[in-house]
C-alpha positions, 0 to 999 in steps of 0.5 A, a space after each residue: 360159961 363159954 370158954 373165949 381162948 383156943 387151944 392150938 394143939 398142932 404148933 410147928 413149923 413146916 419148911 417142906 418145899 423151900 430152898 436154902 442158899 448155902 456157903 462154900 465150904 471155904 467161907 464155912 472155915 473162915 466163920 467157924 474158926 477161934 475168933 483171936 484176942 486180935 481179931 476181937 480188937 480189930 471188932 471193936 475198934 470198927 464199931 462207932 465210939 458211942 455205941 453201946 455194947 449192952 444195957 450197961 450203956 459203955 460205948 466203945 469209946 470206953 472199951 477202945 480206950 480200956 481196951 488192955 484192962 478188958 480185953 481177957 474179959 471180953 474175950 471170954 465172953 466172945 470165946 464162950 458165946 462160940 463154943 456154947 451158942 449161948 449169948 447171957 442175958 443182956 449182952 447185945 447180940 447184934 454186937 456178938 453177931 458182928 464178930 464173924 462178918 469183919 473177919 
């Protein structure tokens, strides 16, 4: 029987030749800094109240108005994304990747 799949032996990606816009080291700073319980809250109190953060479906209207209750919690959350790189499992990534642009 004749085989209808294709083994691909060669997988990659060549990025030889292309050109990369880089940031000032002074932006750099700015984005690699330890993001602040404060910072975090003025990230969320950007964000549309009836936006969702994840599948759970609490909108920031819920956590602006929670805000003292899960505040360690989130910050936990942000602070581990920023030293592991690593986002769990059903947390937004969009709301993660916000965080550095507003601050």
């Amino acid at each position: 029987m004749e085989s209808k799949f294709v083994v691909v032996l060669e997988v990659g990606l060549n990025l030889d030749g292309l050109q990369f816009k880089s940031i000032l080291v002074v932006e750099n700073d700015l984005l690699s800094r330890t993001f602040t319980a404060q910072k975090i809250l003025e990230v969320v109190s950007k964000c549309g109240s009836t936006k969702s953060s994840g599948p759970d479906r609490y909108t920031f209207h819920f956590i602006k108005n929670n805000w003292d209750v899960l505040e360690a919690d989130i910050v936990r959350a942000v602070s581990s994304f920023q030293s592991s790189g690593f986002i769990p499992l059903g947390y937004n990534a969009y709301v993660i990747m916000l965080v550095p642009w507003w601050l």
